[in-house]
C-alpha positions as CSV (number, residue, x, y, z in Angstrom):
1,X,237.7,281.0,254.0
2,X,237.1,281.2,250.2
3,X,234.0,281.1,248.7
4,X,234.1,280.4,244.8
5,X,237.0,282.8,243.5
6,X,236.4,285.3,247.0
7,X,238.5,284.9,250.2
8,X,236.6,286.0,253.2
9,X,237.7,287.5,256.4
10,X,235.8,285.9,259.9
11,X,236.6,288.9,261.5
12,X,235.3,292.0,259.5
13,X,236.1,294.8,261.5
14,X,239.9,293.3,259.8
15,X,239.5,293.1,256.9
16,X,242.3,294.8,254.2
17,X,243.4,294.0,251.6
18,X,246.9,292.2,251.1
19,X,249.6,292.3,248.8
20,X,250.6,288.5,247.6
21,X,253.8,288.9,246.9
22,X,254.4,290.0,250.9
23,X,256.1,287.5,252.8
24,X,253.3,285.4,254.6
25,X,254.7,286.1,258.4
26,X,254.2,290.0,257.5
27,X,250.3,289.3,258.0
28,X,250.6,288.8,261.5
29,X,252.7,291.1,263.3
30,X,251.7,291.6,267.0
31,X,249.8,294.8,268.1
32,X,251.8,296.6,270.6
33,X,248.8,297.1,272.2
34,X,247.8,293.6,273.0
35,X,249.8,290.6,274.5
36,X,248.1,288.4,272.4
37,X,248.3,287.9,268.4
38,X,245.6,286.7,266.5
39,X,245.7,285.8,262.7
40,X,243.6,288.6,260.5
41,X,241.5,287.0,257.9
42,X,241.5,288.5,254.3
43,X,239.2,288.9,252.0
44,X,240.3,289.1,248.0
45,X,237.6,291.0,246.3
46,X,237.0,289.3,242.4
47,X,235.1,291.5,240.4
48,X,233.5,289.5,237.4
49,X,230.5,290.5,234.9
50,X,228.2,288.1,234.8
51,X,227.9,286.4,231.0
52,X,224.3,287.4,229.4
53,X,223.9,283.7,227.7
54,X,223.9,282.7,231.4
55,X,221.2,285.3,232.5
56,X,219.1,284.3,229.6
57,X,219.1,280.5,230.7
58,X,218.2,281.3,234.2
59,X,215.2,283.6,232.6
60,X,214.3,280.9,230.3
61,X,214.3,278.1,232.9
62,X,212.2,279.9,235.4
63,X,209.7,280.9,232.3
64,X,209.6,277.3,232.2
65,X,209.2,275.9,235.3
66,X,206.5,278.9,235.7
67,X,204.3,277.3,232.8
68,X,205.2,273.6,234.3
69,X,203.5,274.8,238.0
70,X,200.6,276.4,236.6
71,X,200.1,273.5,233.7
72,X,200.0,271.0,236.5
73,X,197.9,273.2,239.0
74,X,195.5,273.8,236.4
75,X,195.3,269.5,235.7
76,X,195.0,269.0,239.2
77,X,192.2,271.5,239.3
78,X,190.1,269.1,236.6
79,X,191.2,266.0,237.4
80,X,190.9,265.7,241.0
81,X,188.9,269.2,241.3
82,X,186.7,268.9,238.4
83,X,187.4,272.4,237.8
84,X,187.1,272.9,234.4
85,X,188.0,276.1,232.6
86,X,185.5,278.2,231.1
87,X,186.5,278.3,227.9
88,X,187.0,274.5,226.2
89,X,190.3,275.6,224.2
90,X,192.0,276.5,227.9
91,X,191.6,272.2,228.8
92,X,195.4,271.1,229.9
93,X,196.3,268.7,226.7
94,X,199.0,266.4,227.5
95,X,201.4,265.4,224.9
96,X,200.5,261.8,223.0
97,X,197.4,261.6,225.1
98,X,195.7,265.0,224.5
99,X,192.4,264.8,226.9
100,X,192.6,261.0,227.1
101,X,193.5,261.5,230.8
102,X,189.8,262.6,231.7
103,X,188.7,259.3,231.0
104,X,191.2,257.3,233.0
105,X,189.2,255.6,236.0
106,X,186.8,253.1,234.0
107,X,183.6,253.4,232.3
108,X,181.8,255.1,235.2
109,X,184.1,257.4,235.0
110,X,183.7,258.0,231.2
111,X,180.2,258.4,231.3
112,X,180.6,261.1,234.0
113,X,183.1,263.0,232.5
114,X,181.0,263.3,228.9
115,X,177.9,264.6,231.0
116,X,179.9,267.2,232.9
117,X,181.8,268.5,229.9
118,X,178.5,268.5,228.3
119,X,177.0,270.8,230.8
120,X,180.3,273.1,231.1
121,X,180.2,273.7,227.2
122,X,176.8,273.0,225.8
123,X,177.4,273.7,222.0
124,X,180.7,272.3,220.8
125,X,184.3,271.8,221.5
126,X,187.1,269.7,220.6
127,X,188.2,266.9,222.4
128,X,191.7,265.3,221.8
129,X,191.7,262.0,222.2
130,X,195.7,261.0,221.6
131,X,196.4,262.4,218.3
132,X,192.6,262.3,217.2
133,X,190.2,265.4,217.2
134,X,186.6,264.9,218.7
135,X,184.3,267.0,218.2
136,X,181.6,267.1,221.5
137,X,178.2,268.2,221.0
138,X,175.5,268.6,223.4
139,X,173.1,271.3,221.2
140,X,170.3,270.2,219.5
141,X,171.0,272.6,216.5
142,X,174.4,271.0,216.0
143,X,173.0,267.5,216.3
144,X,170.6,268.0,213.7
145,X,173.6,269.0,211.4
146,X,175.5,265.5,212.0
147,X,172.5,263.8,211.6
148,X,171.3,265.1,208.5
149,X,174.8,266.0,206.6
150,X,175.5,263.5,203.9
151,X,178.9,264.8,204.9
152,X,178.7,262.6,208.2
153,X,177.0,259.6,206.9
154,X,180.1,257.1,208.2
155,X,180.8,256.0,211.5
156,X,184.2,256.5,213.1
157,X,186.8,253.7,213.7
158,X,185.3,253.1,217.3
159,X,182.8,251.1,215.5
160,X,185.9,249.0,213.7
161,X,186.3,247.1,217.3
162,X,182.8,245.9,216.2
163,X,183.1,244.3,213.2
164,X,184.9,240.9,213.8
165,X,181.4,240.1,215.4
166,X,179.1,242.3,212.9
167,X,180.7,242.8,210.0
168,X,178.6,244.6,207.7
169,X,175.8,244.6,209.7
170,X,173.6,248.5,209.7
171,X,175.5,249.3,212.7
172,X,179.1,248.6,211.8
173,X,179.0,249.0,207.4
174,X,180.4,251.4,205.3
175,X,178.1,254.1,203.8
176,X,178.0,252.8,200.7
177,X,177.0,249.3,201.6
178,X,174.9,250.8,204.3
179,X,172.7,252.8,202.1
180,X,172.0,249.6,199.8
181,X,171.4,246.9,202.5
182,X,169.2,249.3,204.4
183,X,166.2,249.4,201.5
184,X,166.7,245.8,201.5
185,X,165.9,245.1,204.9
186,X,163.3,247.7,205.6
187,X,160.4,246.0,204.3
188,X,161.2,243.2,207.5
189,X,160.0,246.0,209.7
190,X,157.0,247.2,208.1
191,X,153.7,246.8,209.8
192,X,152.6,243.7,208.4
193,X,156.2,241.7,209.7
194,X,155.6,243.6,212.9
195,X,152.5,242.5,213.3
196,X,153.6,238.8,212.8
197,X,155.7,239.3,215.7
198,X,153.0,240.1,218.4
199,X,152.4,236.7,219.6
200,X,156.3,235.8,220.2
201,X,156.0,238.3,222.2
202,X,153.5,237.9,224.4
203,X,154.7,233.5,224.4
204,X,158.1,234.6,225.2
205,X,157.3,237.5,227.8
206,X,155.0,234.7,229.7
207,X,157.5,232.1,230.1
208,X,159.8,235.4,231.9
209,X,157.3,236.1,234.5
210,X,156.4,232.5,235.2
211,X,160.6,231.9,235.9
212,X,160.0,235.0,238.0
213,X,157.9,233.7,240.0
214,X,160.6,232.1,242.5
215,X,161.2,235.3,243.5
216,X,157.6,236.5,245.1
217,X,157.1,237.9,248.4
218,X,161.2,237.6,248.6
219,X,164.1,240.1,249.1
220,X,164.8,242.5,246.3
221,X,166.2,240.5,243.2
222,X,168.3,241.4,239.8
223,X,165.9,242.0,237.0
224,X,168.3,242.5,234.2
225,X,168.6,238.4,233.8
226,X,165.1,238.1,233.3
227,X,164.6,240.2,231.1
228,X,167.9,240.0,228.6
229,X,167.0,236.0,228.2
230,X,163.4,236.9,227.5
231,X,164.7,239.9,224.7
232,X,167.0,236.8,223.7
233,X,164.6,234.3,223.2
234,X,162.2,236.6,221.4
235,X,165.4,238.0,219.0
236,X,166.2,234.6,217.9
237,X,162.7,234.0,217.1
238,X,161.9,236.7,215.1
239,X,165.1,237.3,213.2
240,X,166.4,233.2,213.1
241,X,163.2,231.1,213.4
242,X,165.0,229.2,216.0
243,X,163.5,228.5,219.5
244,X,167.0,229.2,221.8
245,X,165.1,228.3,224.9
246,X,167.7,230.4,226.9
247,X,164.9,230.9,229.4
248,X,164.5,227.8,230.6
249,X,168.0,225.7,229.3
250,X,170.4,226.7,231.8
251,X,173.4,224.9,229.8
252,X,172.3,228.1,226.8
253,X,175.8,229.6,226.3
254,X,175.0,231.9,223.7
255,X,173.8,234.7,226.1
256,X,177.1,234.3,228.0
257,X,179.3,235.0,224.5
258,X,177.3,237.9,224.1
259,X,178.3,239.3,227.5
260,X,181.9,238.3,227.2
261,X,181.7,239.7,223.2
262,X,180.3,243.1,224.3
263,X,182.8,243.3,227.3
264,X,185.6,242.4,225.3
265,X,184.8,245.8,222.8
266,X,184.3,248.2,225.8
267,X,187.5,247.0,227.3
268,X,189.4,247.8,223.8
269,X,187.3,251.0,223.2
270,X,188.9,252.7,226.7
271,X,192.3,251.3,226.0
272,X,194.0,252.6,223.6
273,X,197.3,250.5,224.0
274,X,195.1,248.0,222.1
275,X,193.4,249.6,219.2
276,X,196.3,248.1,216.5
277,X,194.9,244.7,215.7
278,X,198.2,243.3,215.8
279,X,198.4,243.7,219.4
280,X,195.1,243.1,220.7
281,X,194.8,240.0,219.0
282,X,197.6,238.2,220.9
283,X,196.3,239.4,224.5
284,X,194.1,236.9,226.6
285,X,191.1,239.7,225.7
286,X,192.0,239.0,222.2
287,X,191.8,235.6,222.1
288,X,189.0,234.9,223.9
289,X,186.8,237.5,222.5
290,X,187.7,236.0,219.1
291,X,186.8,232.7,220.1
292,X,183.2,233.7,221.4
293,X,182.7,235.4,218.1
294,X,184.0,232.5,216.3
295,X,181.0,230.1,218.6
296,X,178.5,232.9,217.6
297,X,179.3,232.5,214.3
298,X,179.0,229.2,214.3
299,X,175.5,229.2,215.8
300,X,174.5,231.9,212.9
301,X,175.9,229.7,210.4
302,X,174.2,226.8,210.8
303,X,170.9,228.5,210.7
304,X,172.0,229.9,207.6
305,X,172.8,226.2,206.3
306,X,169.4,224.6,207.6
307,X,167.4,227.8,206.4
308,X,168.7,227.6,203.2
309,X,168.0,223.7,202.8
310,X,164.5,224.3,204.0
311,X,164.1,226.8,201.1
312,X,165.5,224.4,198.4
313,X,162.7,221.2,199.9
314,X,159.9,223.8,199.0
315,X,161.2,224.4,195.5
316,X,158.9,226.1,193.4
317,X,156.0,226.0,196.1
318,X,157.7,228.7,197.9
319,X,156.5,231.9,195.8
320,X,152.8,230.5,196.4
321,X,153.5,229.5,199.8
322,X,154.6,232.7,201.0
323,X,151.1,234.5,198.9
324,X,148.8,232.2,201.2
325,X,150.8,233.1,204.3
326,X,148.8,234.7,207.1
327,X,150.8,237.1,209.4
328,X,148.8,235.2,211.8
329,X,150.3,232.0,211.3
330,X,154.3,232.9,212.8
331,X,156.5,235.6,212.5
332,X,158.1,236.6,209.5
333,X,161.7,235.7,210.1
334,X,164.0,238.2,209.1
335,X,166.6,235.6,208.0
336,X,164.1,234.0,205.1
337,X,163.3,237.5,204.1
338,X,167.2,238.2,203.5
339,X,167.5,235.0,201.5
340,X,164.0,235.6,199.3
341,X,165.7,239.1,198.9
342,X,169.3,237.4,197.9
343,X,167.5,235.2,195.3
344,X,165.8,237.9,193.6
345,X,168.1,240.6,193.7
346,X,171.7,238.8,194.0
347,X,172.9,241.5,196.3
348,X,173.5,239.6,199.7
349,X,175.5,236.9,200.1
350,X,175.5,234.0,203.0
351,X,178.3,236.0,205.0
352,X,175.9,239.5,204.7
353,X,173.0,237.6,205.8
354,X,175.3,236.5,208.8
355,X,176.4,239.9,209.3
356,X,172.9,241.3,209.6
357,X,171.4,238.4,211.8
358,X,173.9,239.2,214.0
359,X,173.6,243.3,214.4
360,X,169.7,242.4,214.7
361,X,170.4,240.0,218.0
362,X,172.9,242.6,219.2
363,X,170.0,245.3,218.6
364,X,167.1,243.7,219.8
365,X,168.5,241.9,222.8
366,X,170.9,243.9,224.8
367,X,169.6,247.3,223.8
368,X,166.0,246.3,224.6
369,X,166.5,244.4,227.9
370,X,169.0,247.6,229.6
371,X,165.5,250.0,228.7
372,X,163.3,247.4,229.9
373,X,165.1,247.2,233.0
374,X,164.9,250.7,233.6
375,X,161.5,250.9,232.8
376,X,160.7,248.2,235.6
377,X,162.6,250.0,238.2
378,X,161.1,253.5,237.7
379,X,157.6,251.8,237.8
380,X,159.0,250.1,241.4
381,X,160.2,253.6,242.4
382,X,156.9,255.3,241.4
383,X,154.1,253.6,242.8
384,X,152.0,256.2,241.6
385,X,152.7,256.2,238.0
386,X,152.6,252.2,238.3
387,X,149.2,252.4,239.2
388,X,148.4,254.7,236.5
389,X,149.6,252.1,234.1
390,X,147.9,249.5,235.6
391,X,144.8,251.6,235.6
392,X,145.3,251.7,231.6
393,X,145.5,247.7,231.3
394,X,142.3,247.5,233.2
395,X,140.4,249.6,231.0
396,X,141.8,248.0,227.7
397,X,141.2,244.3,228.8
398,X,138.7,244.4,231.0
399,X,138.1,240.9,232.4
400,X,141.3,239.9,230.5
401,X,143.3,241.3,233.2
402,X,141.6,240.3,236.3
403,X,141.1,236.7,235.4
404,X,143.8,233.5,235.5
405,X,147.3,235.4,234.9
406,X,148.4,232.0,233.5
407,X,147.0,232.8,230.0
408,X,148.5,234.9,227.8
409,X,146.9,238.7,227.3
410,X,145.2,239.0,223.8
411,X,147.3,241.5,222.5
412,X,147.3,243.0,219.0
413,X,148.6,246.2,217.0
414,X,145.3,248.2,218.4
415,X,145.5,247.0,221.5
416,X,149.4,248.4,221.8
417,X,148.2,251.5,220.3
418,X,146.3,252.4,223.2
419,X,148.7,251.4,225.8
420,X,149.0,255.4,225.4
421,X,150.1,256.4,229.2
422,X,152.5,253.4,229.2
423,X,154.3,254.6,226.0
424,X,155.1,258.0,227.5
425,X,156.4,255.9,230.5
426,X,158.7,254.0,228.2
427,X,159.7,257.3,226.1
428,X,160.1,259.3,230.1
429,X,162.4,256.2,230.9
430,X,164.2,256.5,227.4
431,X,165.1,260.4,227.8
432,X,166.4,259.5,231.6
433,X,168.3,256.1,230.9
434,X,169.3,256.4,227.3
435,X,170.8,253.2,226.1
436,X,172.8,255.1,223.8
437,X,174.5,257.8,225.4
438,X,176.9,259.0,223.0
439,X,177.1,258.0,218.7
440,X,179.9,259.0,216.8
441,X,180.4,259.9,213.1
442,X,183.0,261.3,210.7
443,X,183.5,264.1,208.4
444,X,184.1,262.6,205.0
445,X,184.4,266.5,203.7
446,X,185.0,269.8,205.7
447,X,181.4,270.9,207.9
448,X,180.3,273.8,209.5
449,X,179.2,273.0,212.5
450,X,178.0,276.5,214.6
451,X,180.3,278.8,212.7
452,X,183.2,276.4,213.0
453,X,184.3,274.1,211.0
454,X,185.6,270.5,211.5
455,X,188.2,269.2,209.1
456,X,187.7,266.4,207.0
457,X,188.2,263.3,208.4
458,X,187.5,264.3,212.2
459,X,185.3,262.1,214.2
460,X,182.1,264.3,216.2
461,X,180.3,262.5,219.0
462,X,176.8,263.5,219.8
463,X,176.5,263.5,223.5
464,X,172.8,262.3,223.3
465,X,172.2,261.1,227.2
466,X,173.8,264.8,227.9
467,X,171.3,266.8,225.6
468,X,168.5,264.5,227.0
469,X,169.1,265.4,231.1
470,X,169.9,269.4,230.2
471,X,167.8,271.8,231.9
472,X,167.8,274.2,228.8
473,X,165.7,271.3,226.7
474,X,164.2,269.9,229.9
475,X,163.1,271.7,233.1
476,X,163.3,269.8,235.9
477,X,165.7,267.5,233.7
478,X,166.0,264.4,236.6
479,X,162.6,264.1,237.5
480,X,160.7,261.3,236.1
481,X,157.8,262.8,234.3
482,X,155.9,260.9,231.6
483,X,153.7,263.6,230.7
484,X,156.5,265.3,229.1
485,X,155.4,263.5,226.4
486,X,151.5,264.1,226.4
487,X,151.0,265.6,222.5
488,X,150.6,268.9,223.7
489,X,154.0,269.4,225.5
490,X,155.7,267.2,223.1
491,X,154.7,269.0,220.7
492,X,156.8,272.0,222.1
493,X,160.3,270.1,222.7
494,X,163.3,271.4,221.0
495,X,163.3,269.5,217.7
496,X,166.6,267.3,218.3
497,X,166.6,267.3,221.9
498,X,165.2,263.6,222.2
499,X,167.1,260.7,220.5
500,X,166.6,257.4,222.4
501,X,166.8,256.0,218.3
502,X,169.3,257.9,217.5
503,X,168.1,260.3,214.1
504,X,168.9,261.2,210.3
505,X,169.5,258.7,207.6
506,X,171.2,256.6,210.3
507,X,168.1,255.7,212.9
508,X,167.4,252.8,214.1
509,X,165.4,250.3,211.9
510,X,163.6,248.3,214.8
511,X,162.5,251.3,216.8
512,X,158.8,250.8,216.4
513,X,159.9,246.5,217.0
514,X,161.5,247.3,220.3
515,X,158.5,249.9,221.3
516,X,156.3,246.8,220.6
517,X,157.7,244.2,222.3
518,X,158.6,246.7,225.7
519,X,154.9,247.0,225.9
520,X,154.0,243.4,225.5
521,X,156.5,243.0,228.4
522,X,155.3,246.1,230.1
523,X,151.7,244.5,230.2
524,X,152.8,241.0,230.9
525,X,154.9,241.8,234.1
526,X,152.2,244.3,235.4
527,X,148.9,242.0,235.0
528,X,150.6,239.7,237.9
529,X,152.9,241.7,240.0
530,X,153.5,245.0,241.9
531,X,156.8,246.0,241.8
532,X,158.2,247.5,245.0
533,X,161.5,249.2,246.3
534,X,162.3,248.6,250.1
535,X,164.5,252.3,249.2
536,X,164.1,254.2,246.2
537,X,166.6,255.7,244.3
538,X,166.8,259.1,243.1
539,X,167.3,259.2,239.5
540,X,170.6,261.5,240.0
541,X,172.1,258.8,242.4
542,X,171.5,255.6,240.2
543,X,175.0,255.3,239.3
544,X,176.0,254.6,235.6
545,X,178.7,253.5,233.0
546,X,179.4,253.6,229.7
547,X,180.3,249.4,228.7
548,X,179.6,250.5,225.0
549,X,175.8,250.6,225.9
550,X,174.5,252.3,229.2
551,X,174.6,250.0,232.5
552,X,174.2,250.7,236.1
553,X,177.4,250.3,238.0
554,X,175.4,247.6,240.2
555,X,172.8,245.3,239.1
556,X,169.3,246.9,239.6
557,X,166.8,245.6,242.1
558,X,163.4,245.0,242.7
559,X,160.9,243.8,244.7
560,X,157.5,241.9,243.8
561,X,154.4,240.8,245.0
562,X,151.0,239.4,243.5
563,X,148.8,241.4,242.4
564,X,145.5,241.0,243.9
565,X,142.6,240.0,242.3
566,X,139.9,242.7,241.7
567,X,136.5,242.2,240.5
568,X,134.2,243.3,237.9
569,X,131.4,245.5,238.9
């Protein structure tokens, strides 16, 4: 038998070695010995050195498929394992995709991936999101640098996706349109505007509860509805002077666009297939998420068209029109304050005002109903803390409260002032249920950032729901505690370790608006009902995503029942 250049003997105990020029029949002569013959295999021994170029590939391939065995152990260990090495630089990066493969799953499991690497390393580290550099941060000391640097005053391009819908709204603008526009709408938030606003609150917050009224003494029910076409309702008010009626008009599409709007960037935002506009403009997701900001638009622009007509009737009664005004009297719309603005300054023009109308509904609906439902379903799970609340109400109104529920409360600034208890209940739900959880910014210049630096150009997030549940800033960091923010412990937090506004040149403008109208809504809901869980939740089991603002993975629900009627001594 032959085996590459070598001819092997079956018998070895005969082997020998032949001459090849012997005649054949000379290898098998009979043994004397024997009566039969049997042919003797042969062997032909080939002695060859073995090239070097061929040892060096065989060392060079198994070098290789060493690294390509412990590469893919150590993926499997985080991805399916979660795993994760202890030092950030040692996360498996995969060629065009970097550390994108972390967040393959869906937004839950985005949201869950950011709080883990959070906890694992709890300063900074870079993240490589295709061929982009992140840089995570979950340290308080590090936030405070992004926040205040004039170096990371722009947003990254995750907040491009936005701007079909926004524009140049505060959310979405450049810095250098940002930093004008904001001192132009500031004065639309100052305490006499907000104080304007304090009965469209309270009308709008009582048509809510009466619609939720079908529901007592029933099952558990979704609250999120509710309460997004009561934040709705009250937006449009406040910032359009337009009565929406999406309450109570069931044919109201405008709440739907939003939802299909906001979907649409969430979807884009976790996909990077369709981040070139050229391509994600001729998708279904494209074209219908276009065509809800185009009926958005419209809705926005024929305000603008009847507000401005309205201004031009009043003519030269305006300027003493608006001297005799009364805060009393109606809200002071944010959309007549742009154009009073545009016609004394010349700064903002009909498309700007549009732009900003627009980030203001985004802000003040969606963002205000996801807290407000979270605040509702921690007072359902804490029956305690409810009543503590309630307890509060009582002592402010007095008969108010325990009389007909079908009138409105009498609320004002001072009485929201000393809604006091109920405030660090909206602040405790806040920290837990951030709405949110990440922000991100970019380095226009190189910055330091905890002795390293991050190149110009590089986009930072600041993992905010991550600092905000860390037991370093927060003992105890999952249980719902509103006295974490009595004075006297607040007073101790880590500065930067609590950012439900966001913070720096950047916060939000309506902050002390949407802390206003919570309370209204807070005070509204709890004068008629007890809210009730048939199982509470733990807060570390409430299961979350990431769809460009926090929601739970299924709709939240509560229970309610009258409240009963109590007497004054």
């Amino acid at each position: 038998m032959i085996l590459g250049g070598i001819r092997v003997a079956l018998f070895p105990d005969s082997i020998k070695t032949v001459n090849p020029n012997s005649s054949s029949t000379d290898h098998f002569k009979p043994r004397e010995d024997r009566d039969l013959v049997y042919p003797q295999p042969v062997i032909y021994y080939k002695t060859e050195r073995m090239d070097l170029l061929t040892v060096a590939m065989l060392s060079v391939a198994c070098f290789v498929l060493y690294r390509i065995i412990s590469f893919t152990v150590k993926l499997l260990k985080v991805v399916l394992l979660c795993e994760y090495p202890p030092n950030a630089d040692e996360l498996p990066s995969l060629p065009f995709v970097g550390h994108a493969y972390l967040l393959v799953g869906g937004t839950e499991v985005i949201l869950k991936r950011i709080l883990e690497l959070g906890k694992i390393y709890p300063t900074s580290f870079r993240f490589l999101f295709g061929n982009n550099s992140v840089y995570i941060t979950t340290s308080p000391q590090h936030i405070k640098e992004i926040l205040l640097s004039p170096k990371t005053i722009e947003k990254n391009y995750f907040y491009e996706f936005g701007r079909p819908w926004m524009g140049d709204g505060l959310i979405t603008a450049p810095a250098s349109i940002w930093e004008v526009h904001r001192k132009l709408l500031q004065p639309s938030f100052n305490p006499v505007a907000l104080k304007s606003y304090v009965k469209t609150f309270a009308t709008q917050s009582v048509i809510m509860t009466k619609r939720m009224d079908q529901q007592l003494d029933g099952p558990e029910f979704e609250i999120y509805k509710y309460i997004f076409l009561n934040s709705l309702d009250t937006i449009c008010a406040t910032a359009m002077g337009i009565n929406l009626e999406a309450q109570v008009n069931e044919e109201c599409q405008y709440d739907e666009a939003i939802r299909k709007v906001m979907a649409g960037f969430t979807e884009r935002a976790v996909s990077p297939w369709l981040y070139p506009d050229f391509v994600f403009y001729r998708t279904p997701l494209g074209k219908d998420l276009m065509k809800q900001v185009n009926y958005l638009h419209e809705l926005t622009d024929s305000v603008i068209r009847q507000k401005k007509a309205e201004i031009v009737r009043r003519g030269d009664q305006r300027v003493s029109a608006d001297e005799e005004r009364d805060a009393d009297a109606g809200p002071q719309i944010l959309i007549e304050n742009l154009f009073r603005l545009s016609d004394d300054n010349k700064t903002l023009t009909d498309k700007e005002v549009r732009d900003h109308v627009d980030t203001m509904i985004v802000a003040g609906s969606d963002t205000t109903a996801i807290t407000m439902n979270y605040v509702l379903l921690m007072l359902a799970s804490h029956q305690d803390i409810q009543e503590k609340v309630y307890q509060e109400l009582c002592d402010i109104f007095g008969e108010h409260v325990l009389n007909d529920d079908s009138e409105e409360l009498h609320i004002t600034m001072d009485v929201l002032a000393r809604m006091a208890y109920m405030e660090r209940v909206i602040k405790e739900t806040m920290r837990l249920f951030v709405v949110g959880p990440v922000t991100f910014r970019k380095t226009t210049e190189d910055l330091d950032l905890g002795g390293h630096t991050v190149p110009r150009g590089s986009s930072v997030m600041v993992n905010v729901m991550g600092v905000h549940r860390s037991e370093k800033y927060w003992p105890d960091a999952l249980k719902f505690d509103p006295d974490r923010f009595s004075p006297e412990r607040f007073a101790k937090q880590e500065p930067y370790s609590y950012l439900p506004f966001s913070g720096g040149r950047r916060n939000c403008l309506g902050a002390k608006y949407a802390m206003m109208f919570m309370k209204t809504m807070t005070a509204t809901v709890l004068r008629k009902y007890v809210l009730t869980k048939d199982k509470v939740v733990p807060v570390e089991d409430v299961r979350l995503k990431l769809d460009f603002l926090l929601k739970s993975v299924h709709p939240d629900t509560v229970r309610i029942k009258r409240r009963a009627k109590q007497h004054a001594s």
